[in-house]
Every structure is written in C-alpha cells, then in structure tokens.
C-alpha positions as CSV (number, residue, x, y, z in Angstrom):
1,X,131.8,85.7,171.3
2,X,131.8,81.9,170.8
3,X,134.1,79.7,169.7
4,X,131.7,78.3,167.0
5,X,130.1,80.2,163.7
6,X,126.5,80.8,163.3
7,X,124.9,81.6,159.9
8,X,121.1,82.2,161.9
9,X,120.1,83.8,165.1
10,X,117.8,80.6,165.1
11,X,117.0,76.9,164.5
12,X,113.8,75.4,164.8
13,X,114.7,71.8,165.4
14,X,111.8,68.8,165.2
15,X,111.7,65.4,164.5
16,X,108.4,64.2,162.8
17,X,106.4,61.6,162.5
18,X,103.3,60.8,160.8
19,X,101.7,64.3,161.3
20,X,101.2,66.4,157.9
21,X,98.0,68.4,159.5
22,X,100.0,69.3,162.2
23,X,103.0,70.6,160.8
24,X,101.6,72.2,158.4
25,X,99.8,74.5,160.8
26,X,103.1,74.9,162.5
27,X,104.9,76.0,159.3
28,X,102.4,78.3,158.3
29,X,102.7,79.7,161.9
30,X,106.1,80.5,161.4
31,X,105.5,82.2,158.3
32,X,102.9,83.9,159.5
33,X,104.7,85.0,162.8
34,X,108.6,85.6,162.2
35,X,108.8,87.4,159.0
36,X,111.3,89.7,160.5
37,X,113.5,87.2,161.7
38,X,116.6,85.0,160.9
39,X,115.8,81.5,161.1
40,X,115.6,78.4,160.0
41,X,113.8,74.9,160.3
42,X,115.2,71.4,160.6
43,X,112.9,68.7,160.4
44,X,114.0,65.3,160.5
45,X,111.7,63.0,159.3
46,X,111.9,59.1,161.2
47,X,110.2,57.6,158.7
48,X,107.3,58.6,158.0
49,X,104.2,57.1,156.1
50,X,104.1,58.4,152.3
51,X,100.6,60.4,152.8
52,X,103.1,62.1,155.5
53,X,105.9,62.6,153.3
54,X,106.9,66.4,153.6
55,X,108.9,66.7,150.4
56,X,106.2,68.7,148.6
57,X,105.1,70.7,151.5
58,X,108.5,72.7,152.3
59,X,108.7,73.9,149.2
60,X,105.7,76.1,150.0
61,X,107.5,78.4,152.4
62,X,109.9,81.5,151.7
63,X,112.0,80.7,155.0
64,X,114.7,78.0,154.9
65,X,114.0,74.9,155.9
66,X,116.0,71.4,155.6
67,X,113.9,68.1,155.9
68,X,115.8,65.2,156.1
69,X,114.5,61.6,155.9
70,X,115.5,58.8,158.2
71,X,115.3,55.6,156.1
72,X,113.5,52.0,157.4
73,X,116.7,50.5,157.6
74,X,118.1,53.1,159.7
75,X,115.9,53.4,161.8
76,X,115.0,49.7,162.3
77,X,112.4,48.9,165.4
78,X,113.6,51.6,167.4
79,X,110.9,54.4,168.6
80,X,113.3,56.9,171.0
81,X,113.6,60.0,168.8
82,X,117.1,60.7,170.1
83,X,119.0,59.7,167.5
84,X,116.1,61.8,165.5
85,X,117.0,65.1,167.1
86,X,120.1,64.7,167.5
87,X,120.4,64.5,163.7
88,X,118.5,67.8,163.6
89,X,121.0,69.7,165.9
90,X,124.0,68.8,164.2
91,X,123.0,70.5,161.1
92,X,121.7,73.4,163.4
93,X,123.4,76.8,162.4
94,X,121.3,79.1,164.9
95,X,123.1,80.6,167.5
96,X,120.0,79.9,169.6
97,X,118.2,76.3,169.0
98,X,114.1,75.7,169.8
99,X,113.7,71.9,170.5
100,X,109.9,71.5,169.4
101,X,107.3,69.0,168.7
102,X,106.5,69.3,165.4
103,X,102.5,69.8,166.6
104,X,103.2,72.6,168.7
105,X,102.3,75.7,167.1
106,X,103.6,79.1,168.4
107,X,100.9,81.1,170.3
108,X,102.9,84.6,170.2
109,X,106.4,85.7,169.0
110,X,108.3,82.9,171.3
111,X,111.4,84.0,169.1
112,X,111.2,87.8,170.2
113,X,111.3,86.8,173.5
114,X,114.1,84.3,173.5
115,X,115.8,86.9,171.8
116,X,115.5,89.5,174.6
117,X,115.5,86.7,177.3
118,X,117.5,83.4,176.8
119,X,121.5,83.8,178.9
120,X,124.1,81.4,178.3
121,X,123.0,80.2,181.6
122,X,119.7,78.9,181.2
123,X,117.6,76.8,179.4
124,X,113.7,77.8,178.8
125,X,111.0,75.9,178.6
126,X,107.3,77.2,176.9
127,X,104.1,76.7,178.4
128,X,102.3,73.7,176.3
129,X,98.2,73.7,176.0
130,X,97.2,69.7,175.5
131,X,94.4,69.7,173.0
132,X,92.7,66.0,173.3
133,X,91.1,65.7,170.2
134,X,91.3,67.6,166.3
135,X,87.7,69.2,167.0
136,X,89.3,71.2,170.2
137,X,92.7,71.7,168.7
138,X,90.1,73.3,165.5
139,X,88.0,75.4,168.3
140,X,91.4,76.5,169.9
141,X,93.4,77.5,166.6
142,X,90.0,80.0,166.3
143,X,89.6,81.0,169.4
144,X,92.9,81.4,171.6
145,X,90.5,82.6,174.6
146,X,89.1,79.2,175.4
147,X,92.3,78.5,177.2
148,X,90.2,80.9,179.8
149,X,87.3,78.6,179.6
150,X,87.0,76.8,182.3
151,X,84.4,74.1,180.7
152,X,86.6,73.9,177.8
153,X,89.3,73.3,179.6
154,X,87.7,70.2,181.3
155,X,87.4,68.7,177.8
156,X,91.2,68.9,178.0
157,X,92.7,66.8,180.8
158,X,95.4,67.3,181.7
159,X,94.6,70.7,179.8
160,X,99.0,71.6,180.3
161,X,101.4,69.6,179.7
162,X,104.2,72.3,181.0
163,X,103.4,75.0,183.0
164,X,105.2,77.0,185.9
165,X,102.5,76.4,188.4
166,X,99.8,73.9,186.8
167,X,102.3,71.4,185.9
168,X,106.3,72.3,185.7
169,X,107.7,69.2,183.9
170,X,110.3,71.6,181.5
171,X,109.6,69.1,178.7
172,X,110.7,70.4,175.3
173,X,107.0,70.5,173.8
174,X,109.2,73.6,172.8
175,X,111.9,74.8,174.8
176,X,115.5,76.3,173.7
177,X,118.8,76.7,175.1
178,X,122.3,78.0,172.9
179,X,123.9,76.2,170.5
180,X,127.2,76.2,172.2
181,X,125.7,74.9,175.5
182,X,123.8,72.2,173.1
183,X,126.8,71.3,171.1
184,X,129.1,70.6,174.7
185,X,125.9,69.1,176.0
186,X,126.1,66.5,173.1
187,X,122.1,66.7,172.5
188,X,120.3,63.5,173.8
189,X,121.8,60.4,175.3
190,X,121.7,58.2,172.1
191,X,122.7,55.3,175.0
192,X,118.4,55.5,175.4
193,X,118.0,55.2,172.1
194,X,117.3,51.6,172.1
195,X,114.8,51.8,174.7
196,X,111.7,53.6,175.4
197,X,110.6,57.1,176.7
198,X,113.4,59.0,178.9
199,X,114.8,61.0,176.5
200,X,113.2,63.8,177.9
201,X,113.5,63.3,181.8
202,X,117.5,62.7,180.9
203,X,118.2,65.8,179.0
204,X,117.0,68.0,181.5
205,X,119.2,66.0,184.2
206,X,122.2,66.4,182.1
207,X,121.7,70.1,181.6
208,X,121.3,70.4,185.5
209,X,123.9,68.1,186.5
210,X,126.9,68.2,183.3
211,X,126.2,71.8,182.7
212,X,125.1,73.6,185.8
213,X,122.3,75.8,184.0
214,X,119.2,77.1,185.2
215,X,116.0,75.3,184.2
216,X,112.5,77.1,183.5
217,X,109.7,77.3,182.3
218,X,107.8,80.6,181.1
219,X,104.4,81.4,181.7
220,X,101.8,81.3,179.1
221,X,101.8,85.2,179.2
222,X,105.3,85.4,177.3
223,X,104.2,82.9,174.6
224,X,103.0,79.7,174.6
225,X,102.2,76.3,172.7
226,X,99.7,74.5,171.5
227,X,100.0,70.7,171.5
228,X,98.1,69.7,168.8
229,X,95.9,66.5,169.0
230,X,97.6,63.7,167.1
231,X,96.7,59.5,166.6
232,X,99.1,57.9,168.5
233,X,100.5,54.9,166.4
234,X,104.5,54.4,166.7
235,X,104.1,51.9,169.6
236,X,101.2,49.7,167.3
237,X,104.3,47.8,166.1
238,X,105.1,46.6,169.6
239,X,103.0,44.4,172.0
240,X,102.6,45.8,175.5
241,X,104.8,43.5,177.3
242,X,107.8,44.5,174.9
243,X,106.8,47.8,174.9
244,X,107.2,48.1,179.0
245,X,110.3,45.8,178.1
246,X,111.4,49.1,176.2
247,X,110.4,51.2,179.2
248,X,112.7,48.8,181.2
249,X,115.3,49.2,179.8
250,X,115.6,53.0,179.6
251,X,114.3,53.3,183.4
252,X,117.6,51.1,184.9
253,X,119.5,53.7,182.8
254,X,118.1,56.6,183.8
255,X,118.6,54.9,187.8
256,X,122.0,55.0,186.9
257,X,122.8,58.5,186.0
258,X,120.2,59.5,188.9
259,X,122.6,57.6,191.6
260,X,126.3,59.0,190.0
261,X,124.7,62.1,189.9
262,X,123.4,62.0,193.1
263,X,126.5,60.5,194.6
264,X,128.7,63.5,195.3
265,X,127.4,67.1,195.8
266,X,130.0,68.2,193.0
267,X,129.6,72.2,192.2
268,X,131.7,72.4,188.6
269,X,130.1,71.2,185.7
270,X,130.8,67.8,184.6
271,X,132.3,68.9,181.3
272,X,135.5,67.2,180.6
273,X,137.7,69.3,177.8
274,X,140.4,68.6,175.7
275,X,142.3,69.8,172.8
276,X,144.5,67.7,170.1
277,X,146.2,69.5,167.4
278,X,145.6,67.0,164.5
279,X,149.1,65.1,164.8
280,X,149.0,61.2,165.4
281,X,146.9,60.6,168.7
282,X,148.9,57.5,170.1
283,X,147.2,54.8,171.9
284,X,148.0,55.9,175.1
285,X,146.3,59.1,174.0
286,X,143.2,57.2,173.8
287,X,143.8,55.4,177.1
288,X,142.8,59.0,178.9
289,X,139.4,58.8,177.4
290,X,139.0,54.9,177.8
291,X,140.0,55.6,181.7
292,X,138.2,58.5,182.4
293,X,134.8,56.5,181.6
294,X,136.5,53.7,183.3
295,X,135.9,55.9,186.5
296,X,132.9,58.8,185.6
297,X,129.6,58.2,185.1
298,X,127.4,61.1,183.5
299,X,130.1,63.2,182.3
300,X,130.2,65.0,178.5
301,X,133.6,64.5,176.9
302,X,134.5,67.8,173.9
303,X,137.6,67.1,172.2
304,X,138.6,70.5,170.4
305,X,140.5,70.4,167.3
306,X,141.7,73.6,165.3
307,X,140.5,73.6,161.7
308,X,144.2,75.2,160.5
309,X,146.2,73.9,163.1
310,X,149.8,77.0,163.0
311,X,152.7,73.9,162.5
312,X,155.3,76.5,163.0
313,X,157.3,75.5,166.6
314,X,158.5,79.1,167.5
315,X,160.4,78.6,171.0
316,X,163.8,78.0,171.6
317,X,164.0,74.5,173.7
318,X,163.5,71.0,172.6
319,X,159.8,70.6,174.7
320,X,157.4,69.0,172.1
321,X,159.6,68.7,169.5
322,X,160.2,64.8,169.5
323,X,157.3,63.7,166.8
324,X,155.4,60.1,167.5
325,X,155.0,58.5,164.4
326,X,153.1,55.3,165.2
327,X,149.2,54.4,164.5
328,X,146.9,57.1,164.6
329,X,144.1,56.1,166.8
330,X,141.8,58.9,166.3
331,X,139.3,58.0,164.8
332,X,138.7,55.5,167.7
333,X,137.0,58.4,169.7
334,X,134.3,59.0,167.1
335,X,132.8,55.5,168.7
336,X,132.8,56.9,172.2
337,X,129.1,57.8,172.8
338,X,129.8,60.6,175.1
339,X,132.4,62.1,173.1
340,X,131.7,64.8,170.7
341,X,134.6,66.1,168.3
342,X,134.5,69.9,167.7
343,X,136.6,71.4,165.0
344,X,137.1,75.1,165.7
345,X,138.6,78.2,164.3
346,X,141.3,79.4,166.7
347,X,141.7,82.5,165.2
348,X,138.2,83.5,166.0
349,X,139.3,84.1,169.4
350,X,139.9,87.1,171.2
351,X,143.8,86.3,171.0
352,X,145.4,89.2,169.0
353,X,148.5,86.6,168.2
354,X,147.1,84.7,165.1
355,X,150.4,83.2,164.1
356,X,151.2,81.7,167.7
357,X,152.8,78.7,167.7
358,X,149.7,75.4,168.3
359,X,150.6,74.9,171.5
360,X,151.2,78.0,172.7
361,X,147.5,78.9,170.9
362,X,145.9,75.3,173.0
363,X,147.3,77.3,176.6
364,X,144.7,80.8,175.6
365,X,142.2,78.6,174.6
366,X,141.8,76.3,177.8
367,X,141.4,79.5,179.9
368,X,138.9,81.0,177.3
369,X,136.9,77.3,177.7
370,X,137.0,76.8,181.2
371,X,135.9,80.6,181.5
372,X,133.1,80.3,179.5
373,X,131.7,76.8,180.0
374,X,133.1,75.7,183.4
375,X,134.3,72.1,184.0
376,X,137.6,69.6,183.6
377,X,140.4,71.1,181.1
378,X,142.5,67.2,180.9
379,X,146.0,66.9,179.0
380,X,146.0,63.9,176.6
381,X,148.7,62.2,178.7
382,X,146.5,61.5,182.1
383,X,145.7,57.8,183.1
384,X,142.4,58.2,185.1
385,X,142.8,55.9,188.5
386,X,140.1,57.4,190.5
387,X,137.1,59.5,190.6
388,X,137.4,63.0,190.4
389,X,134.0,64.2,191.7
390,X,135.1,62.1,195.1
391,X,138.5,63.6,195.6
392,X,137.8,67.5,195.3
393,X,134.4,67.0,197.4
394,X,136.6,65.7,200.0
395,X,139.3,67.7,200.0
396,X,137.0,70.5,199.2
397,X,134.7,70.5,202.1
398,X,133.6,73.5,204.4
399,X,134.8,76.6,203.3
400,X,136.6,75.3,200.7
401,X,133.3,74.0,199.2
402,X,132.0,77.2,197.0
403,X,135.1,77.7,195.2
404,X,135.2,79.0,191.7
405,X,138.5,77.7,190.2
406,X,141.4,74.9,191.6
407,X,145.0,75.5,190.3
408,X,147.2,72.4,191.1
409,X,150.5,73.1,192.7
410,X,153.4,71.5,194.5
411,X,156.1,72.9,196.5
412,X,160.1,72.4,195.0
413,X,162.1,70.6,198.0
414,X,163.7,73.0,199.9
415,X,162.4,76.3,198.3
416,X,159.5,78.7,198.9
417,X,158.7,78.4,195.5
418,X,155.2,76.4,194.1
419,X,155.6,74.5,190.4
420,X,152.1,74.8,188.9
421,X,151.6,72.5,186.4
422,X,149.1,72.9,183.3
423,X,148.0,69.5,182.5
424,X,144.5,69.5,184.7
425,X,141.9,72.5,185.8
426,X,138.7,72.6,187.3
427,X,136.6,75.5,187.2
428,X,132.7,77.5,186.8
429,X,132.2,79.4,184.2
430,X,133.2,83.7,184.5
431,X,135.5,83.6,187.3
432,X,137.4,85.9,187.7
433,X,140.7,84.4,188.3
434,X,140.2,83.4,184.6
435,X,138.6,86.2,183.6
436,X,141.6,88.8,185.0
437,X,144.5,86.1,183.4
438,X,142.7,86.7,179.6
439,X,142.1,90.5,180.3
440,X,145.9,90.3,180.6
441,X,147.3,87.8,178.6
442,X,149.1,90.4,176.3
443,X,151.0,90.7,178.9
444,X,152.5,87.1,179.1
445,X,152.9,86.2,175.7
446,X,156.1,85.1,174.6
447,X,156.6,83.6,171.2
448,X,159.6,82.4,172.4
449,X,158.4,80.4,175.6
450,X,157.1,77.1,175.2
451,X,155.0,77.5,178.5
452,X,154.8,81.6,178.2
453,X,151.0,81.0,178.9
454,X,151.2,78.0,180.7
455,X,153.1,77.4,184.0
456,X,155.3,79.9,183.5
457,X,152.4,82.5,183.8
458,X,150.9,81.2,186.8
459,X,154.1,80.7,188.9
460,X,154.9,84.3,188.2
461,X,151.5,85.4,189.5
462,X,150.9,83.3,192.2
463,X,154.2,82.6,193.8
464,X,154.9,85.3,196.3
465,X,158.5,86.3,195.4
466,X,157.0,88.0,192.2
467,X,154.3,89.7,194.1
468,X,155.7,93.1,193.4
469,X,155.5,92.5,190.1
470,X,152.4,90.7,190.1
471,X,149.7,92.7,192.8
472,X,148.1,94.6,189.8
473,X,146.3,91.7,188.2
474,X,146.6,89.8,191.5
475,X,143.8,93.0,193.0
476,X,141.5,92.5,190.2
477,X,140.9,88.7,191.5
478,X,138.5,87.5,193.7
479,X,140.8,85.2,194.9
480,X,139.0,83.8,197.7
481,X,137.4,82.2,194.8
482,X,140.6,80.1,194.0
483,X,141.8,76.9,195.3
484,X,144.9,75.9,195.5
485,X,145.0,72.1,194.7
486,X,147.9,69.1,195.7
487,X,149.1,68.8,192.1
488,X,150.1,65.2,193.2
489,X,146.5,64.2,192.2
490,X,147.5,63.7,189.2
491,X,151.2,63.8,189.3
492,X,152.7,61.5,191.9
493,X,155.2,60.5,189.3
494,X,157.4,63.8,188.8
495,X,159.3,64.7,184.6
496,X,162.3,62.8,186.0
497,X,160.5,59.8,187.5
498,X,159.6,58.3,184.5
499,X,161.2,55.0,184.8
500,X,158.1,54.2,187.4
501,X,156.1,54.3,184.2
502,X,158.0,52.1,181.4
503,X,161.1,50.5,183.0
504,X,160.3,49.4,186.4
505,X,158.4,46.0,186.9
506,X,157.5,46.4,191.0
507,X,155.2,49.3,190.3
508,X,151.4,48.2,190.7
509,X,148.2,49.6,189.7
510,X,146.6,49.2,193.2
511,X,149.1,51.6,194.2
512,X,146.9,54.3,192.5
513,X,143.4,52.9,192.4
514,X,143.5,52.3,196.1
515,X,145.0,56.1,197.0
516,X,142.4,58.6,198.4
517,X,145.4,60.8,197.4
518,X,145.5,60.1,194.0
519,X,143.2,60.3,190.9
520,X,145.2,59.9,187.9
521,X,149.2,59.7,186.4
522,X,150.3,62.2,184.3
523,X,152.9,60.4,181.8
524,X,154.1,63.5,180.1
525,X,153.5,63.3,176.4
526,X,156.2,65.5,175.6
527,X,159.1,63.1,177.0
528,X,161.2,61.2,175.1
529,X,160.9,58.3,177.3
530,X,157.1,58.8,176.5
531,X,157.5,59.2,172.6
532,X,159.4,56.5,173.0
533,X,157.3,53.8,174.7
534,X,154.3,54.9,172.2
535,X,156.4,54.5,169.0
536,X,157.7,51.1,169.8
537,X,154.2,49.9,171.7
538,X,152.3,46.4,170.7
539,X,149.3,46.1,172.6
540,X,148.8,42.9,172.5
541,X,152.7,41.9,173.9
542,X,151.8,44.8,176.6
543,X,148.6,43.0,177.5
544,X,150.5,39.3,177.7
545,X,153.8,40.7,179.4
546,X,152.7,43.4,181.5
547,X,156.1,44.2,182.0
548,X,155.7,47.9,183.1
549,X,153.0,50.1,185.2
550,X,151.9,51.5,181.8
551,X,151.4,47.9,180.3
552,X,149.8,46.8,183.4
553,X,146.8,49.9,182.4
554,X,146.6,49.1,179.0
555,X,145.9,45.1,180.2
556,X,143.2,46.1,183.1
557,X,141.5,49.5,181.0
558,X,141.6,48.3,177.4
559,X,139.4,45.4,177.7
C-alpha cells in the first residue's frame, strides 16, 4: 500500500534534446516491446531545435505519452537537465519510474524485469552499450551480437558506460527506483541546476545517504541499453573557460554534501517529515523549517498535507482547540528548495477509523511514515538549535549504534513513571516496534482522547506498571531494536515552563546552541501562551526588541 495513487504500473521519464533519430527508435522500441503493459512516457522537451520538435511524432504511437516543451525563456543559458527531469517526475503517475536518456533503446523486456525485481529498497541501474558513432549504433540496432565482438567492440571506447564489472558508475542511462521513494527523494538537486554536470553523481549520493537504499546495477543478461550515438552541441553556446566555470561551480557543491555526509556515520535516513492540517501555518511554524536547514546539510524535507482534512474535534479537553488566526505563511515553504509539499488521501490508509478526528488521524499516520520510509517525524513547533545527526551518533555509540527506532522519554520527579512525548521520532523503515504498534492500533483508538494514539499509547506500553496489560504486544517486539532517547533534546523547556520562551528577557540563545545536550526547543503549539505570542507577533519589532528567547531566534534564524 502507499500513501500516494498511481493510475500506471510505469513511467518512462526523459528529458530530450535535439535527438529526433534517437527517440524515435526508442519509441518504436517501446511499442514494439511492452504491448502487454501499463505504461506511460514523459518526455520533457529543453528546448529543442524545430527539425527536433516532437509534436508530430507522438502522435504516431498507441501508448500514452505526454511531451512537454520547456520554452527559451525558461530555460535561459542553463544546460543541467535537473530542472528538465524533475518536470518529468512530477507529472509521473507510474508506481515504478525509469529515468532514461532519451537515446537509450531497450535491448529486452527491462519492464518485465523491474516488475518481478525492483523492492522499495533499492534502486536499479541497466547496463548501457556506448555506440561512438550512427554507422555502429546502425550495425548494433541489426545485429545485437556484436556486443560479443571483440573488434567491434574496440571501435567502441569506452564500449559501457554502466556495467557491474566493466564499469559500475549506476548512472541513469536508464535506471528506476518507486515513485514514492522518488517523490520523498524530491528528484534532482535543482540547487545544481545552474551549474554544470553533477546531476548524476548527486542523485545517487542522496539515494545512499537521505534514503538508505541499495544501489545496483544489472548485468546485461537481464536487459540492457543501447546508448545511441548522438552530436554533442548544448555546450557550443559556452566557451571552455565558462564551461569549466559551470563545472566549478557544481563540483564545490557536490564537496559540500560529500563532507556533511561524510561527517557523521548516521544509520536513519535523512528524511525529515512533517504533517500540517491546512489551518494557518504561523511564522513560528515556518521558523522549524528555516532552523532545521539552519543546522542540516543534505537532508529532504516532505511536508504532508491531507486533501480533506476531518475538521470535526471529537475529544473531550481543551488541547488544540485555541485557533491562531494571524498570517498564513504557507506558502513560504513552496520556495524552500529541499522541501516538497505532498497532499495525500488519509483515508487511503490502512486506518479502519475514517472519520477520526485530524489530529488524532496525523498520530496513525507518523507511525505508518516512519515505518515505511524511515527517518525524522518533527512537530511544527520545534526550534532547531543543533545538529541532529551529531547528538544521536554520540549518544548512540557501541551497542546502542544499530538501533532501529528512538522513543524520547523523561522520568516525572519522584515517580517510576516515564512521560513520552510525541513531537520528534527517529527511525528505519519496517521495524517492528512500529510495525507491532499499527498491527494493534485498533486497540488504542479513542475518539475521545486527544493523545489516544499519541503519548498516551506509548506510556501504556512502555511504562512498566502497565506491563501486565501490555506483554502481549510488548512479545511481538524486537525490542532490542528500540532506544530509549533523553526527551530533553528537544524539550528542556517543560508545558508549564513557558514563560522561558515569551516572557523572560535573561534567557539566551547560546544557552541552546552551545549544549551537547540539546538540539532543539519544543514551544508547544497547542498552548495558549503559544497561540498567543503568534497572534499578536510583528517580526520586525521582534527582530529590533528581542525582548524574549523566541524573539532572540526569529532575529538570529530569519535573516
């Protein structure tokens, strides 16, 4: 099951340029190939000649396909297709997408083997034949065995671009992964997009790094490629010292993501999730995304929203029922480039409740997310002050170091009892501390209970004087998988602490920053005091007074 709707079991996603012959051969491959199968083709088009101009030619095939055009002034001087294929994938509607050159032409039924072969876990590479001029790629297309030849082959040099053994790049010649790992992925890093070259060296670190999936490639045996020979004229425009000025630039990027990546042996992927239910997003909202890049490099950033959001509140207290009615500052994180917005359809869960209250709705989904993707699960109402990659690897060392999942806790004064609060999580995908709570959530479920699936769930099955009550679904965990996490990371200011936040003017920022104790504030969105500050706040008077903590974060974060 996935939490997004498919209408093919494939997308052939390419973004052309300048090469009609090519394509062509491609297409017909297609049609030739995967009559039996449901799929479509993308092709964006980045401006192409008009002899290239594809608007004729797609009309000549039975099998959908949507060509879109990038205009001249769109696409301006750049020559990094990233913004290309990323256009592509967000009109992809296969549950599986290929990433292809458009020149590559299927040698075998690639499809039926993704089909039968592609996991949620990894992402595949083809095999890709080089063909050096249009005489071989002729003698090739009518004679797949010259591949054996060995004197045809030394025509070809290098003779394969991507191969398991001859050369293992994993570029995407043609390669495919799922949708849903594409869409949290967030495609290319359009940040490139104004450079040269990388595009392809960066995806594949942000799939090993941000997701956590395998990478391969397959040998030519299960399907392969042919890279068709093509003139090579998008660079003509650029001399060669602003070309390697291009190059450059996208190299110091790439050195970037390589060190923070590189920095901390961090197991979870670096996924960061969240979830807003379509009500004003307030500006200290925004201030959790705006401080989480403040201190993360190379993270992906989902924000979930439901499509038809239940505004029915169905418990009895006052949680969550105080409304802020200022600015809505949404739309601010549609310029965030490592941001995507999903809207989903919660009822296409595997939640039997359909008319749950929102919030209630938000708790199932965060464990369905974190179980099937893996990563950060962050309220809205978290400050960032720290790096969170550095303070699990260090408190996570030794045997602590292969955990699966991290619930945050911290004891009540003078009780053998653990609060666990629900406003952070860190997991891998398919644990099964996760796995056993949503086998069992029926269980929990409370219409009634703000925090039925929430804190309240979790203190009655991992505090010990529920035990009895709770060893059932307690034997079906693995639970030295779980970690049990100092819930002052992120809340060393407690529900009834709040005048640390937005009254009292001796609290400083390097009190945070500067703890290896300490990663972020939780300011607890739900509070009055909180509704409060956000309804009455001007930004600019926060900036030039800095009268509180929170004012002080706005001054330093929002600049």
């Amino acid at each position: 099951m996935s939490i997004f709707s498919y209408k093919y079991d494939f997308s052939i996603v390419m973004g052309y340029y300048n090469r009609k012959t090519q394509v062509k051969r491609t297409l017909d491959k297609f049609a030739d190939t995967y009559k039996d199968y449901n799929y479509e083709v993308i092709i964006v088009d980045d401006n192409s000649t008009q002899e290239h101009a594809l608007d004729e030619l797609v009309k000549e095939y039975s099998y959908p396909i949507k060509y879109m055009k990038i205009s001249a002034e769109e696409k301006g001087n750049r020559i990094n297709p990233s913004v290309v294929y990323n256009k592509g994938f967000r009109e992809a509607q296969g549950k599986i997408v290929i990433i292809q050159n458009p020149e590559c032409i299927h040698m075998g039924n690639l499809l039926g083997k993704l089909k039968t072969t592609l996991t949620y876990n990894e992402y595949i590479a083809f095999s890709a034949y080089n063909c050096t001029s249009e005489e071989l790629t002729v003698r090739l297309l009518n004679d797949i065995n010259l591949i054996n030849d060995q004197e045809y082959n030394n025509l070809n040099v290098p003779c394969w671009y991507n191969h398991p053994t001859r050369r293992e790049v994993h570029f995407h010649f043609c390669a495919a992964m799922m949708n849903d790992n594409l869409k949290l992925l967030g495609g290319f890093d359009e940040t490139l997009a104004d450079g040269a070259w990388f595009d392809d060296d960066e995806i594949l670190l942000s799939i090993r790094n941000k997701m956590k999936l395998n990478i391969r490639t397959l040998p030519p045996e299960a399907g392969f490629v042919i890279h068709q020979w093509h003139a090579r004229d998008a660079e003509s425009k650029f001399t060669k010292e602003q070309h390697n000025a291009l190059i450059d630039k996208n190299r110091q990027i790439m050195t970037k993501y390589r060190e923070a990546h590189a920095m901390y042996n961090f197991p979870f992927p670096k996924l960061a999730h969240f979830y807003w239910d379509g009500s004003n997003f307030s500006y200290l909202n925004l201030m959790t995304i705006i401080s989480f890049n403040r201190h993360h490099t190379a993270w992906r950033l989902n924000v979930f929203c439901p499509k038809n959001p239940t505004k029915v509140k169905s418990w009895k207290g006052d949680e969550q029922k105080e409304e802020y009615t200022g600015k809505d500052y949404f739309d601010e994180l549609k310029k965030i480039p490592n941001l995507t917005i999903h809207y989903i359809d919660t009822d296409s869960l595997p939640f039997t409740h359909k008319t749950a209250s929102e919030i209630i709705k938000s708790d199932f989904f965060r464990l369905y997310v974190l179980n099937k993707y893996g990563g950060l699960w962050s309220d809205f109402d978290i400050i960032y002050t720290g790096n969170v990659e550095k303070y699990h690897v260090e408190k996570m060392s030794g045997k602590n170091a292969n955990k699966s999942m991290v619930l945050y806790r911290y004891p009540i004064e003078g009780r053998d009892y653990n609060i666990f609060p629900v406003g952070l999580f860190l997991s891998q995908k398919n644990n099964s501390i996760l796995g056993t709570i949503i086998k069992n959530i029926d269980m929990f479920y409370n219409p009634d209970s703000y925090q039925s699936l929430g804190c309240q769930m979790f203190q009655f099955i991992f505090n010990k004087q529920s035990y009895k009550d709770a060893k059932d679904i307690l034997k079906q965990m693995k639970l030295p998988e779980l970690f049990f996490g100092d819930a002052n990371c992120y809340l060393p200011i407690k529900w009834n602490e709040l005048d640390n936040l937005y009254v009292r003017e001796d609290r400083e920022i390097n009190e945070f920053e500067g703890s290896s104790e300490v990663f972020g504030i939780h300011w607890f969105n739900g509070a009055t005091a909180s509704k409060q500050y956000c309804n009455n706040l001007d930004i600019e008077n926060a900036k030039k007074t800095q009268k509180c903590l929170v004012d002080k974060f706005i001054a330093k974060y929002s600049k």
